[in-house]
C-alpha positions as CSV (number, residue, x, y, z in Angstrom):
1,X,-18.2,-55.7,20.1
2,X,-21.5,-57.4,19.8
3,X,-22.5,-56.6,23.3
4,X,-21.9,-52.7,22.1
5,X,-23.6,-52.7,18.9
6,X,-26.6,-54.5,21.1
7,X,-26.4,-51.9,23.7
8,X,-26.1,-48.9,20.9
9,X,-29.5,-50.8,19.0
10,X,-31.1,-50.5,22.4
11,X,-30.8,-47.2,22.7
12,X,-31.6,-45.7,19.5
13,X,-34.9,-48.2,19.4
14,X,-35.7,-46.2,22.4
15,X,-35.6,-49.0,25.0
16,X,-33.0,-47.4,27.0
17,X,-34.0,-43.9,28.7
18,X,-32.0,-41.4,27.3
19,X,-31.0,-39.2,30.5
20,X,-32.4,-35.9,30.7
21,X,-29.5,-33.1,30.5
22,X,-30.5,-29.5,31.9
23,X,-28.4,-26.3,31.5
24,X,-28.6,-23.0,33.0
25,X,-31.0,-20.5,32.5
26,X,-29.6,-17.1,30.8
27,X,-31.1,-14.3,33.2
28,X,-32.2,-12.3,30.0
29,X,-33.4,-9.1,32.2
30,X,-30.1,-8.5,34.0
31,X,-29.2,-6.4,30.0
32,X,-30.4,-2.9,30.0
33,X,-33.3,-2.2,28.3
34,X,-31.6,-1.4,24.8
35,X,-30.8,-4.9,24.8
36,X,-34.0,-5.8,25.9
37,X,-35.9,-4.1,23.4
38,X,-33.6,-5.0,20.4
39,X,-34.1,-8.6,20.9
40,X,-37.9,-8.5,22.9
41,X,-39.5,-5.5,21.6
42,X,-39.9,-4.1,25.4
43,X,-38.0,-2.8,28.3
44,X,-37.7,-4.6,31.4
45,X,-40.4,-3.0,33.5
46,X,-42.8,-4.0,31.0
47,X,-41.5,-7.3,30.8
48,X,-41.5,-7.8,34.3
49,X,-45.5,-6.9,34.4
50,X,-45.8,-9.3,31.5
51,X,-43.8,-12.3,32.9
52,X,-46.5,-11.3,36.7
53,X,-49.4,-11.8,34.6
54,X,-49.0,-14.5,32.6
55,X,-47.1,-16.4,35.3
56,X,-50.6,-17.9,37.1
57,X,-51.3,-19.7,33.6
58,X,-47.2,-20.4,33.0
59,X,-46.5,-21.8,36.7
60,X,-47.8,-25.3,36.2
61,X,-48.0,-27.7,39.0
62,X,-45.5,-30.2,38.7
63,X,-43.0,-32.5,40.9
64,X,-39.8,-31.7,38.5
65,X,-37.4,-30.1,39.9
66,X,-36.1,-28.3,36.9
67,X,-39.1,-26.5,35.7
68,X,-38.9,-24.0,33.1
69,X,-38.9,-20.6,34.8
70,X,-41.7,-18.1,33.6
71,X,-39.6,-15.6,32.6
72,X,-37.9,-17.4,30.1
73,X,-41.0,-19.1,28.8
74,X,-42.3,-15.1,28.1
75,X,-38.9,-14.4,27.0
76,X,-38.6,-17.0,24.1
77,X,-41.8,-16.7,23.1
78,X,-41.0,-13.0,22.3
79,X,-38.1,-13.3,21.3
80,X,-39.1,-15.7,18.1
81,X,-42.2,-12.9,17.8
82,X,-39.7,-10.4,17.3
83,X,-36.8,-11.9,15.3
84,X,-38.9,-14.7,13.5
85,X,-35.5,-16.8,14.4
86,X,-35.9,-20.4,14.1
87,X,-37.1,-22.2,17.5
88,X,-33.8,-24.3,17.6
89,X,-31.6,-22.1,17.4
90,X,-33.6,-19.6,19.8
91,X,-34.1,-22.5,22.3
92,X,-29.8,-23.1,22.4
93,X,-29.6,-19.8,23.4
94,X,-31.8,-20.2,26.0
95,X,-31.2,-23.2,27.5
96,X,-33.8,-25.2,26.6
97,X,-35.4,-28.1,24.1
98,X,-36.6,-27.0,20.4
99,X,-40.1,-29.5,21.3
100,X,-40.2,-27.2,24.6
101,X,-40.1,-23.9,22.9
102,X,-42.9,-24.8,20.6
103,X,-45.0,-25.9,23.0
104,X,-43.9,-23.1,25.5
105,X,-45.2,-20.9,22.7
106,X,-48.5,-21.9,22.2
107,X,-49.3,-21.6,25.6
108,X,-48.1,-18.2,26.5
109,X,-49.6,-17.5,23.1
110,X,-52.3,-18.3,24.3
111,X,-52.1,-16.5,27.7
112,X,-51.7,-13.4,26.0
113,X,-54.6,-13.7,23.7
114,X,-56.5,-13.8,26.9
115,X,-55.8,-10.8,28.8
116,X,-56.4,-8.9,25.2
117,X,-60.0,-8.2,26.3
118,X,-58.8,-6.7,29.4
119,X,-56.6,-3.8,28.2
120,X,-57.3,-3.6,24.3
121,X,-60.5,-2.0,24.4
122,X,-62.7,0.6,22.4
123,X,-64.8,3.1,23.8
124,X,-68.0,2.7,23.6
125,X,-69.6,4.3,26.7
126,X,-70.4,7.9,26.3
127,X,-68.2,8.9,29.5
128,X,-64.7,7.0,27.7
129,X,-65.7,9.0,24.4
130,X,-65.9,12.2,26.0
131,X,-63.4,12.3,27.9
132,X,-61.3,10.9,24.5
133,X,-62.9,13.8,22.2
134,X,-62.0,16.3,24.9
135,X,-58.4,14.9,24.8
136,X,-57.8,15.2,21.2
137,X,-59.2,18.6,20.9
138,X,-56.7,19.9,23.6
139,X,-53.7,18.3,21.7
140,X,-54.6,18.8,18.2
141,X,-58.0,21.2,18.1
142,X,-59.9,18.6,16.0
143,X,-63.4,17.7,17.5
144,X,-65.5,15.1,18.2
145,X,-62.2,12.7,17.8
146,X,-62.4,9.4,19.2
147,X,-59.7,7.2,18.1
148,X,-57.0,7.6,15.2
149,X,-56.5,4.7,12.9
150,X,-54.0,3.4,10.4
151,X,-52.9,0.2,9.0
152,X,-49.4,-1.3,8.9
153,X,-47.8,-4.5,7.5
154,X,-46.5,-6.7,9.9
155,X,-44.1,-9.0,7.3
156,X,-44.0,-12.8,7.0
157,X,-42.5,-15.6,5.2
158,X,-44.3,-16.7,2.4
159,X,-47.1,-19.2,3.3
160,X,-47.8,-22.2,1.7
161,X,-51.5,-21.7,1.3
162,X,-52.9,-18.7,-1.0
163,X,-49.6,-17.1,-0.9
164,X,-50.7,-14.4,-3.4
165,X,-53.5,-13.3,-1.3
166,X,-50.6,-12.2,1.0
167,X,-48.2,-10.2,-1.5
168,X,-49.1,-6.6,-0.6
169,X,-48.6,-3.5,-3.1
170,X,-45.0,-3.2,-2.2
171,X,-44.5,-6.7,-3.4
172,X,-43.8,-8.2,0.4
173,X,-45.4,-10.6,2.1
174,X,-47.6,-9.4,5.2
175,X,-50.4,-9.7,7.2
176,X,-52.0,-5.7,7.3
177,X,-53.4,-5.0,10.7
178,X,-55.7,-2.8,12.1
179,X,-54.4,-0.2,14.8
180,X,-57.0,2.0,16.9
181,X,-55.3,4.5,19.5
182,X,-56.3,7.3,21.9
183,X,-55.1,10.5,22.5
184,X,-52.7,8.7,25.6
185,X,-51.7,5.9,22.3
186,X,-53.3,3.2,24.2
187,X,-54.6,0.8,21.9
188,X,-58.1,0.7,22.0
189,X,-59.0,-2.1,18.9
190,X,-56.3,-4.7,16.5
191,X,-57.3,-6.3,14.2
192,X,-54.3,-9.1,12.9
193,X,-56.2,-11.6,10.5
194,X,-56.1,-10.4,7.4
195,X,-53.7,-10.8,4.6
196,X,-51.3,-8.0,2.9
197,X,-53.3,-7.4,-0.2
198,X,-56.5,-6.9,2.4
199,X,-57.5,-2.8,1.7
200,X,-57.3,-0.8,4.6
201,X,-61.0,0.4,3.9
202,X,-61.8,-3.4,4.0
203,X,-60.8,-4.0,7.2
204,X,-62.7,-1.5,9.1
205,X,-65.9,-2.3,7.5
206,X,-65.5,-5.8,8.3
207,X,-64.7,-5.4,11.7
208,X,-66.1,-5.7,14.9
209,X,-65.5,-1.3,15.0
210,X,-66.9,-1.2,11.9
211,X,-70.1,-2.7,12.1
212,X,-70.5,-1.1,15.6
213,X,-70.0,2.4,14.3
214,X,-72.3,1.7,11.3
215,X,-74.9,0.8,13.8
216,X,-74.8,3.7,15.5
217,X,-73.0,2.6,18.3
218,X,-71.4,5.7,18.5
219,X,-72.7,9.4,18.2
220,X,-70.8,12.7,16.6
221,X,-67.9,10.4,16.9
222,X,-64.4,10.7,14.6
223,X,-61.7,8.1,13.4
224,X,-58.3,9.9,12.6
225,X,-56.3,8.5,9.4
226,X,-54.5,9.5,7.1
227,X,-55.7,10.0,3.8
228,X,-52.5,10.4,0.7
229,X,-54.8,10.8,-2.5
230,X,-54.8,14.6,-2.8
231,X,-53.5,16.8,-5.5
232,X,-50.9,18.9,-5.5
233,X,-51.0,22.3,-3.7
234,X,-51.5,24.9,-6.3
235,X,-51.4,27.8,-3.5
236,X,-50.9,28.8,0.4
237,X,-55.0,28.3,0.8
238,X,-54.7,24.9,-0.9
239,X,-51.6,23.8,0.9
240,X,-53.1,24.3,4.4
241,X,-56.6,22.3,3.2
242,X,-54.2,19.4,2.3
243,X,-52.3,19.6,5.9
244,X,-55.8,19.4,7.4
245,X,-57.1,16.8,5.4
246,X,-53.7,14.6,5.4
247,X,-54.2,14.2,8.9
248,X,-58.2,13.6,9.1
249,X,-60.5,11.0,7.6
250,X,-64.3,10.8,9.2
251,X,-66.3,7.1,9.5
252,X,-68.9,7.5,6.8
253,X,-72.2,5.0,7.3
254,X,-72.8,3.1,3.8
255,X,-76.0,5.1,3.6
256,X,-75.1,8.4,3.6
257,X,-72.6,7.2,0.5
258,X,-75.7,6.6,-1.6
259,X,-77.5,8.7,-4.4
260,X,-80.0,10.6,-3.0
């Protein structure tokens, strides 16, 4: 008995190497893509051009022979983006340690964040802006368009720091991001870093777009939004101005919004 309460101290002290157990690997993308996008936001095709990418900067070199394969390292990480489950949990289902999901999440976090620059991207040249504006006048007859714009809450758990600042007006906590689109809805700017009682009219100006377009960056050019603060139609003439306007708002330079 003394020799086994010894032995037991041992281990839990850490002086006897606890033997590493690996399980199997679910293959996630043998579901169809209704699965796929219910529990990882995409289909497989997508995820399969994702899991390519990121798999120079996933594929470490190392001697083990039971390396974590990339697809599952994209699939986890996405799959706590999209279901905000808690990494233990989310790592028993896939077959894998809760301290190797976290840190398997920083890194392809961090993978992602650097292709952004290479497919999020506004257009600034004259030749991406006409071809936009022609684009948008074809599908909707409004000129000059280059983008349409809108803000939406992405919901969090409450944080621990300046948790009011992230209550927005429908009493939820969110982060309100930025959304910039083309005719195609490729997404041409996101901006993610501002908390859910952050305006929408904020956020522009104090973004990268923003300032850009206020310095002129960007000539006879249009931002679609939506605009909601308009009255109520008191006739047919009325009722089609309010269709129109609903569906248009124009970038205004801070200069042209003061007192002549």
């Amino acid at each position: 008995m003394m020799a086994l309460l010894a032995l037991l101290e041992d281990y839990a002290n850490g002086r006897i190497r606890r033997e590493r157990v690996f399980r199997d690997h679910d293959d996630f993308l043998a579901h169809d893509d209704d699965w796929l996008i219910s529990r990882f936001r995409f289909p497989r095709a997508v995820l399969l051009d994702l899991c390519a990418e990121l798999g120079p900067v996933l594929e470490r070199a190392t001697r083990r022979n039971h390396a974590i394969p990339v697809q599952i390292q994209v699939l986890t990480t996405l799959g706590f983006l999209a279901t905000g489950c808690f990494q233990r949990e989310l790592a028993d289902r896939s077959g894998i340690s809760q301290p190797s999901l976290s840190a398997i999440i920083s890194v392809v976090l961090n993978g992602i964040l650097n292709m952004v620059s290479r497919y999020i991207r506004f257009p600034y040249t004259v030749r991406e802006q006409a071809e936009i504006k022609t684009q948008f006048a074809a599908m909707s007859g409004f000129p000059n368009v280059i983008g349409a714009i809108d803000c939406t809450h992405v919901a969090i758990r409450a944080p621990s720091e300046n948790e009011f600042a992230y209550v927005n007006r429908k009493h939820v906590h969110s982060i309100n991001v930025q959304i910039i689109c083309d005719s195609n809805m490729t997404l041409t700017n996101i901006v993610a870093r501002w908390p859910g009682s952050t305006h929408d009219s904020f956020i522009l100006t104090h973004s990268s777009v923003g300032n850009r377009l206020n310095a002129g960056a960007v000539r006879d050019g249009w931002l679609l939004g939506e605009f909601n603060n308009i009255k109520k139609s008191r006739n047919r003439n009325n009722c089609f101005f309010n269709i129109i306007i609903t569906c248009r708002r124009q970038w205004l330079p801070p200069e042209t919004l003061a007192p002549h």
